[in-house]
C-alpha positions in Angstrom: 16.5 9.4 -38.6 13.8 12.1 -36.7 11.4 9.2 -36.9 14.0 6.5 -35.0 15.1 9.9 -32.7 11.4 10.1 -31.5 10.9 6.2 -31.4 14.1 5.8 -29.2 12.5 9.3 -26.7 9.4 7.5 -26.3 10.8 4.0 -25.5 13.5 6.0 -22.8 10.0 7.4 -21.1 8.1 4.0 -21.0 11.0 2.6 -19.3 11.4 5.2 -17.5 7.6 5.0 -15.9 8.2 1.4 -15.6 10.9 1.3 -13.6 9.3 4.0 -11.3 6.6 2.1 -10.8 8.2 -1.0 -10.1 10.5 0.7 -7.9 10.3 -0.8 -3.8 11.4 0.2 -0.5 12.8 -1.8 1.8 12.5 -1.7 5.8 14.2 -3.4 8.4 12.0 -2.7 11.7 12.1 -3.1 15.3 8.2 -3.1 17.0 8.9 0.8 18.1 9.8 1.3 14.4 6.6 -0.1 13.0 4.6 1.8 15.7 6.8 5.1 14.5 5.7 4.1 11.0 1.6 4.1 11.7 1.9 6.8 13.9 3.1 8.8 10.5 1.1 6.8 8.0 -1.9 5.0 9.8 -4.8 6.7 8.7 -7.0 6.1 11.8 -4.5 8.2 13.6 -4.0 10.8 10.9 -7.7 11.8 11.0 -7.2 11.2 15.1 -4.3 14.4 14.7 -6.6 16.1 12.1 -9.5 16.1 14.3 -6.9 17.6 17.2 -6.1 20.3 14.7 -9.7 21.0 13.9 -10.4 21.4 17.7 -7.8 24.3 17.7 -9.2 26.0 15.0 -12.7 25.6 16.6 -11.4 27.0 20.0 -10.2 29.8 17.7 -13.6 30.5 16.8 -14.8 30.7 20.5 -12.4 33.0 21.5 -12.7 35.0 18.0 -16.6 36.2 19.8 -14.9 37.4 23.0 -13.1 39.9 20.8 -14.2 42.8 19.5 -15.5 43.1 15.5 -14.5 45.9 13.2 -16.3 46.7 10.2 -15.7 49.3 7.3 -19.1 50.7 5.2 -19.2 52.9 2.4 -22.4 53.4 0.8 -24.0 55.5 -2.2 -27.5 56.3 -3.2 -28.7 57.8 -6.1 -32.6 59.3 -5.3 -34.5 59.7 -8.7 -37.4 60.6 -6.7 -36.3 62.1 -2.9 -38.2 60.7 -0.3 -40.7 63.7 0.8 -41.2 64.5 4.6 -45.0 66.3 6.0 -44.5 69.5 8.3 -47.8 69.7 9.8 -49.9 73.0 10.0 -49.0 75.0 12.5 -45.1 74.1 12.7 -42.9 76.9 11.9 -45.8 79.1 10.9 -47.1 77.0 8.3 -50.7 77.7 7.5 -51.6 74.0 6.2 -49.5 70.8 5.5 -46.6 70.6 3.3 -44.7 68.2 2.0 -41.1 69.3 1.1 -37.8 66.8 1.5 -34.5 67.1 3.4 -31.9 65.5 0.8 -30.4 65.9 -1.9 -30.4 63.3 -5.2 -27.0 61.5 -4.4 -26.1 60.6 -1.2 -23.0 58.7 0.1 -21.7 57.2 3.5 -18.5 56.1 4.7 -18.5 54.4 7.9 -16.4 52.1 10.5 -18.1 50.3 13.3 -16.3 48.3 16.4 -18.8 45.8 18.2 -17.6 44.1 21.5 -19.6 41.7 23.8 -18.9 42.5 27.2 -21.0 39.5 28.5 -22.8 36.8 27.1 -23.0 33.1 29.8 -22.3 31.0 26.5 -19.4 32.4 25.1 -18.1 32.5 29.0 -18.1 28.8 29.4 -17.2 28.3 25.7 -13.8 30.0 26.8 -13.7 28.2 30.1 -14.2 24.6 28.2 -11.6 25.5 25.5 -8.6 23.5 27.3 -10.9 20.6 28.1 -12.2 20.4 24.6 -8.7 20.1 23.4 -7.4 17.5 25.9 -10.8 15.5 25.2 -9.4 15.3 21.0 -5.6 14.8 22.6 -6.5 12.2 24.8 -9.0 10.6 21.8 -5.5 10.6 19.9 -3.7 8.7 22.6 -6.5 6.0 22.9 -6.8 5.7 18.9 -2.8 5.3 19.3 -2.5 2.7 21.8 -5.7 1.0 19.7 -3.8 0.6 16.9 -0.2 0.1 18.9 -1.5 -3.3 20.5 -2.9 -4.3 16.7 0.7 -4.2 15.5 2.8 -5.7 19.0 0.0 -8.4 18.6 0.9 -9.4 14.5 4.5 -8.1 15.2 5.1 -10.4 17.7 3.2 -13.8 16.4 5.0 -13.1 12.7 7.9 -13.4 14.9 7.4 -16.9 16.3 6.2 -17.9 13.7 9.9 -18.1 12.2 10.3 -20.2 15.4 7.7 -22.2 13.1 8.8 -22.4 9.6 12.6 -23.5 11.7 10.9 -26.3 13.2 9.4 -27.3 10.0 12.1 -27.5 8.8 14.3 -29.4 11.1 11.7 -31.9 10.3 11.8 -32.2 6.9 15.4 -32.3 7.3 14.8 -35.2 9.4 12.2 -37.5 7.6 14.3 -36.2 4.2 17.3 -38.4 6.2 14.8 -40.9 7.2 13.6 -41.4 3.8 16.9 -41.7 2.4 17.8 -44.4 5.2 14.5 -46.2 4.9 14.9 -46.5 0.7 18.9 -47.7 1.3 17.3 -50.1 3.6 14.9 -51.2 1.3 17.3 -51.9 -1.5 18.9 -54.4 1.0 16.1 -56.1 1.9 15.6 -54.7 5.3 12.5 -52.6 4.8 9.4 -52.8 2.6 8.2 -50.8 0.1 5.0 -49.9 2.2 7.6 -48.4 4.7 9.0 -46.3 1.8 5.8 -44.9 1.2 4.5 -44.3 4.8 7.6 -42.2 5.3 7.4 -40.4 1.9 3.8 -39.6 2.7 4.6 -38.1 5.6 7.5 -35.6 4.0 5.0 -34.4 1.6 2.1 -34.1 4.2 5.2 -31.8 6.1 6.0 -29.8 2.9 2.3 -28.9 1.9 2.3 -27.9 5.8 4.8 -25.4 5.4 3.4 -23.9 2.4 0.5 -23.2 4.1 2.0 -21.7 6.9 4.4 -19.8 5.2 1.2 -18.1 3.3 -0.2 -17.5 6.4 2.5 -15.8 7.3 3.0 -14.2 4.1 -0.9 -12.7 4.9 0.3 -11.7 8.4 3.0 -9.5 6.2 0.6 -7.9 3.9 -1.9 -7.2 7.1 0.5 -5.8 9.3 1.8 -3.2 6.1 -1.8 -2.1 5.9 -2.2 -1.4 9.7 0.6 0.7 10.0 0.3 2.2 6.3 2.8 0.8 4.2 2.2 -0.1 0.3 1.9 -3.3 -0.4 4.6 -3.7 -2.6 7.0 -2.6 0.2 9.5 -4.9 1.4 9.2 -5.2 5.5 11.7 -7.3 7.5 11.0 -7.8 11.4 14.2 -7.4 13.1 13.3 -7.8 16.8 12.9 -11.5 18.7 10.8 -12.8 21.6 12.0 -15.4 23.5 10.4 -17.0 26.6 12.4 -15.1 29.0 10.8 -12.0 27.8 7.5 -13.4 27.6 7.8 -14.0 31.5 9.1 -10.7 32.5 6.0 -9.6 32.8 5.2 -9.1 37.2 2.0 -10.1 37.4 0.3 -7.4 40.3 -1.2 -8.1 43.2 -1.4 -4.7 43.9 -4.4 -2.9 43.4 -4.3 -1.6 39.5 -5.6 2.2 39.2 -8.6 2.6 36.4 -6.4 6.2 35.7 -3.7 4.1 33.8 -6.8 3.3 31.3 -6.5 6.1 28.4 -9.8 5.1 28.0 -10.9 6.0 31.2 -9.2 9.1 30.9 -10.9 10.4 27.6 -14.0 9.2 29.5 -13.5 11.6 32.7 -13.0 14.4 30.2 -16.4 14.0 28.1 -17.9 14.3 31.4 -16.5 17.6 32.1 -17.4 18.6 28.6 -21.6 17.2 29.4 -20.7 19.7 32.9 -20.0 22.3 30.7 -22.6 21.6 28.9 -25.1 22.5 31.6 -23.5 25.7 32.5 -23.7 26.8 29.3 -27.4 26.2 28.9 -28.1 27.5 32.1 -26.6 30.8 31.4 -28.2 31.3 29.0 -30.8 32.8 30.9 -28.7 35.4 31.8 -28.6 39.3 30.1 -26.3 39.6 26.9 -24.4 43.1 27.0 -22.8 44.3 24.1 -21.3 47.6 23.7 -21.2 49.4 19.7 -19.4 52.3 18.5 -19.7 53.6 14.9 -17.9 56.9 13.2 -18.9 57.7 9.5 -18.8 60.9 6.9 -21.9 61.7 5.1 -21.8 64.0 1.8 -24.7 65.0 -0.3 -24.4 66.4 -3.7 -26.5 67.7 -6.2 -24.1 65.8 -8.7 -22.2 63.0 -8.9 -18.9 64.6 -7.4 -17.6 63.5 -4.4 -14.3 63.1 -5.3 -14.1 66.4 -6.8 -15.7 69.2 -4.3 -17.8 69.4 -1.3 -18.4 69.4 2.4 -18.2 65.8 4.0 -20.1 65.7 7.4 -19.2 64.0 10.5 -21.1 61.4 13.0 -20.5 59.3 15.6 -21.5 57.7 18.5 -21.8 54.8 21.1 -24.4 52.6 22.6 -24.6 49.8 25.0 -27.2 47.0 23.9 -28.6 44.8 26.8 -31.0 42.0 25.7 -32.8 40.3 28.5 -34.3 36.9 27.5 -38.1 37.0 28.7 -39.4 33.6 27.4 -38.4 31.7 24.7 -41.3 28.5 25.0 -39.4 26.5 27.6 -36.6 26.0 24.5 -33.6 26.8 27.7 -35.1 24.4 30.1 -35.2 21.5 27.7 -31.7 22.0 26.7 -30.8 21.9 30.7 -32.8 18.8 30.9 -31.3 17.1 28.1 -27.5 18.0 28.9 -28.2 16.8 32.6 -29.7 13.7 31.2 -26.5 13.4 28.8 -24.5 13.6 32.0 -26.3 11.1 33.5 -25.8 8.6 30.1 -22.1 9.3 30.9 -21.6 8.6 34.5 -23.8 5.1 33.8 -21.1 4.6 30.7 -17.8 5.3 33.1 -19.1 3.2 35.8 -19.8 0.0 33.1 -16.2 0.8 31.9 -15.0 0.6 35.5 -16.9 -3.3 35.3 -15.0 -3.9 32.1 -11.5 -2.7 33.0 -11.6 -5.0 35.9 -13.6 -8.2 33.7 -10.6 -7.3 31.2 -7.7 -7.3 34.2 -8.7 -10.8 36.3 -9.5 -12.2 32.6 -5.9 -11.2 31.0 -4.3 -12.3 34.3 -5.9 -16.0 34.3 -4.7 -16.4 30.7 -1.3 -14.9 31.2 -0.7 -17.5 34.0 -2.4 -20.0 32.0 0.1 -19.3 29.1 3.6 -19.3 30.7 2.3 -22.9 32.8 1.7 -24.1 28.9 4.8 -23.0 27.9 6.7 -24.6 30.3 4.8 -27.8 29.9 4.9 -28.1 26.0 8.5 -27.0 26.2 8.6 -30.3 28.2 6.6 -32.2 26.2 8.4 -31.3 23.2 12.0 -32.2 24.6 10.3 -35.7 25.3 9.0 -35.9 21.8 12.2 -35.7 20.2 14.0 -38.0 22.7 11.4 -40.3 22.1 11.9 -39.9 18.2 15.7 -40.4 18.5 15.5 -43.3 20.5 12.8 -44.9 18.3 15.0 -44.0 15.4 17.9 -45.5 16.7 15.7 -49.1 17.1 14.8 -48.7 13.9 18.4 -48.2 12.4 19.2 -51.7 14.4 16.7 -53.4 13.2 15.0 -53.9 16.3 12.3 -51.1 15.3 9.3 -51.2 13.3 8.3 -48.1 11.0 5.0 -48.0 12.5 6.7 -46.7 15.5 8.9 -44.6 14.1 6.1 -43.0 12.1 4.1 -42.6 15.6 7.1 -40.7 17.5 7.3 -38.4 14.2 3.7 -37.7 14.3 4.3 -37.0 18.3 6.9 -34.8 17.7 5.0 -32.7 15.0 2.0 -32.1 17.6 3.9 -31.6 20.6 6.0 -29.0 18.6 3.0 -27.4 17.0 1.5 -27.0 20.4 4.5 -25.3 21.6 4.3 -22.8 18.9 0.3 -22.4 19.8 1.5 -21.8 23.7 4.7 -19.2 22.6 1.6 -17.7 20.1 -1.1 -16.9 23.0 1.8 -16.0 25.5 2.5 -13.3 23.6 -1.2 -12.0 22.9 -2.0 -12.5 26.8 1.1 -10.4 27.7 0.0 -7.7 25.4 -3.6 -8.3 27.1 -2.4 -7.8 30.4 -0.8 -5.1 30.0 -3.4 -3.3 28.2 -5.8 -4.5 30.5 -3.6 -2.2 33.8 -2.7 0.4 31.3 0.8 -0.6 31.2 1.9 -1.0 27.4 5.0 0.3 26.9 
C-alpha cells in the first residue's frame, strides 16, 4: 500500500509537469496589440530600454564627481623598532649629533576627510552633455521601435491578405469540385470523355497542393511574426484586424515638401552630433587648471601599550588645503584628442548629409511604388472581375453543349492568374504604404 501511495504521488507529478508544459496561450490581436506585445517582449527593444537605463546610471556617475567625497580612516601601528630622528650639533646645545626618536611603540589615527572639485573643464561639459546623452539612448529607443514596428505592420498586414488568398482558393476548389462532378455526370451520359475527366481532375489537385503550400507559407509567416514581437512559439496568435482597399488608398500622397525632422533617424543623428560637439569642448578644456579644495580632521593617540580603549590623551588635527594642478605638457596627448573629436565631427556631418540623400532616394522611391500599387490594384481588380465572367460564361457553353473543355480549362487557368495577381497587387500595396510612410516619418 506505501509502495502504490508513492507510485500514485509520482504519477500525479509527471502529469502534473506535463500538462504545464503543454499548457498554451491564446491571443487575439489587433496590429497596436502586437506592436504593444514587442514593445514588452522584443528583445532588440529590451536591450534598446536597458541601454536607456544604463545611460542614467552613467550620468549618475558624472554628476557623482561634481559632488564632494567623504572618507573615514582609522589606522594603527605597532613600532618594534621607532623610527630614530638626528638633532645636529649645535641645536639645543647639543655638543655632537644625536639620534633620539619622537614616538612611542603603538600608534593609532582616526581620521575623516571631505574632498570637493571646485573646477575641472571635463567634468563641466560631462554635466552639460548629461541631457543630450540621455535623449541620444531615448531617441536610439524610438528608432529601434519604429525598426521593428514596420517589421510587424509589414507581416501583420500581408498574413492578412493572405486570408483574402486561402478564400479564393477556395472558392475555386469549390468551383472545379462542381465542375468535376458535372464533367464525370456528363461523361456517364456520353457527353464528355474521359480525357475531359482527367484534365479537370488534374487541375483540382494542382489547386489543392496550391493551397497547401500557401497555407505553410502562411503558417511560417505565423511562427516569424511570434518571434519578432517575442512570443513562444507554441503560443496560439489570431490576427483580428482587416485591410481592405479603401484603407490601402487613404494614404494622401504629399506634394508638399516632407521635413527630414519627421525621420527619427535623423533625429538620433542631430544628437550624436551634439554629443562629437561636446566632445571637443571637453578635450579642449582640458587644458584648463583643475582646482580641488580638501579638508581632513583626525585624533592621534600614542601609547606605550596596547590601550587605547582603556586610558589616555587623544590629540587633535585638522586642516584645509586648496590643490591647483596646472597641466604644462603632456606630449601633444590634448591636441590629438582635439583633432580626432573634430575629425569625428566631420565623419558625422558627411553621414547626416548622405542620410539627407537617402531620406529623399527613399521618399520619390516609396511614392512611385505607392502609385504604381493602387493603379495595379485597380486594374487586376478589373482583370479579375473579367476572369470570372469569362469563366461563367465559358461554363455555361460548356453545360449546353456548345463548349469544349479545352476552353473551359483555359478561362479556369485565367481566373487562377488574374486572381493570384490581384493578391500580389493587395500584397505590395500594403508594403509600399508602410514604405511611404516610413519614408516621410509618418507611421502611425
Amino acid at each position: 500500500m506505501k509502495k502504490s501511495s508513492i507510485l500514485m504521488v509520482l504519477l500525479s507529478v509527471m502529469l502534473g509537469n506535463s500538462y504545464a508544459q503543454e499548457k498554451t496561450n491564446q491571443h487575439n490581436f489587433t496590429i497596436q496589440q502586437c506592436i504593444e506585445y514587442a514593445t514588452k517582449n522584443n528583445v532588440q527593444v529590451k536591450n534598446a530600454l536597458l541601454n536607456v537605463q544604463i545611460q542614467k546610471q552613467s550620468n549618475r556617475g558624472v554628476t557623482s564627481a561634481a559632488l564632494p567625497t567623504i572618507t573615514g580612516n582609522i589606522a594603527a601601528t605597532r613600532y618594534f623598532n621607532i623610527p630614530v630622528q638626528i638633532i645636529p650639533q649645535g641645536a639645543f646645545g647639543s655638543p655632537k649629533d644625536m639620534a633620539t626618536n619622537f614616538s612611542l611603540p603603538y600608534n593609532s589615527t582616526a581620521s575623516i576627510q571631505l574632498q570637493q572639485l571646485l573646477f575641472d573643464g571635463q567634468v563641466f561639459v560631462g554635466l552639460q552633455a548629461r541631457k543630450t546623452s540621455m535623449d541620444f539612448q531615448s531617441k536610439n529607443l524610438e528608432v529601434t521601435e519604429e525598426a521593428i514596428k514596420t517589421k510587424i505592420e509589414k507581416i501583420y498586414y500581408q498574413l492578412v491578405v493572405s486570408k483574402t488568398q486561402i478564400k479564393l482558393l477556395e472558392a475555386n476548389i469549390d468551383r472545379l469540385e462542381k465542375l468535376s462532378h458535372d464533367t464525370k455526370e456528363l461523361y456517364k451520359n456520353g457527353f464528355a470523355e474521359k480525357l475531359d475527366v482527367n484534365k479537370v481532375d488534374v487541375q483540382l489537385t494542382n489547386l489543392k497542393t496550391q493551397k497547401i503550400s500557401v497555407q505553410n507559407k502562411i503558417d511560417i509567416g505565423y511562427l516569424g511574426l511570434k518571434t519578432l514581437i517575442g512570443m513562444p512559439v507554441k503560443d496560439f496568435l489570431t490576427l483580428t484586424d482587416t485591410i481592405s482597399e479603401s484603407q490601402i488608398k487613404e494614404v494622401i500622397l504629399q506634394d508638399a515638401p516632407y521635413k527630414y525632422d519627421d525621420r527619427k533617424e535623423y533625429q538620433y543623428a542631430l544628437l550624436g552630433k551634439k554629443l562629437n560637439e561636446y566632445n571637443i569642448k571637453r578635450y579642449k578644456l582640458s587644458y584648463l587648471p583643475t582646482v580641488a579644495l580638501n579638508g581632513t580632521y583626525a585624533q592621534q593617540a600614542y601609547r606605550h601599550k596596547n590601550t587605547f580603549l582603556e586610558e589616555g590623551m587623544w590629540y587633535q588635527a585638522s586642516w584645509v588645503g586648496l590643490n591647483i594642478s596646472v597641466p604644462i605638457f603632456s606630449g601633444f596627448a590634448k591636441d590629438a584628442k582635439v583633432q580626432q573629436s573634430k575629425l569625428e565631427l566631420q565623419q558625422t556631418k558627411n553621414n547626416i548629409e548622405n542620410l539627407k540623400l537617402t531620406i529623399d532616394n527613399e521618399v520619390e522611391q516609396a511614392k512611385l511604388n505607392f502609385k504604381s500599387a493602387i493603379a495595379t490594384i485597380d486594374f487586376q481588380k478589373q482583370n479579375m472581375a473579367l476572369a470570372e465572367t469569362v469563366y461563367d460564361q465559358t461554363k455555361k457553353k460548356y453545360e449546353g453543349g456548345t463548349g469544349s473543355n479545352t476552353e473551359i480549362t483555359a478561362a479556369e487557368t485565367d481566373l487562377i492568374t488574374a486572381q493570384t495577381n490581384y493578391v500580389s497587387a493587395l500584397y505590395d500595396a500594403v508594403i509600399s504604404k508602410i514604405d511611404y510612410l516610413k519614408a516621410i516619418g509618418k507611421l502611425p
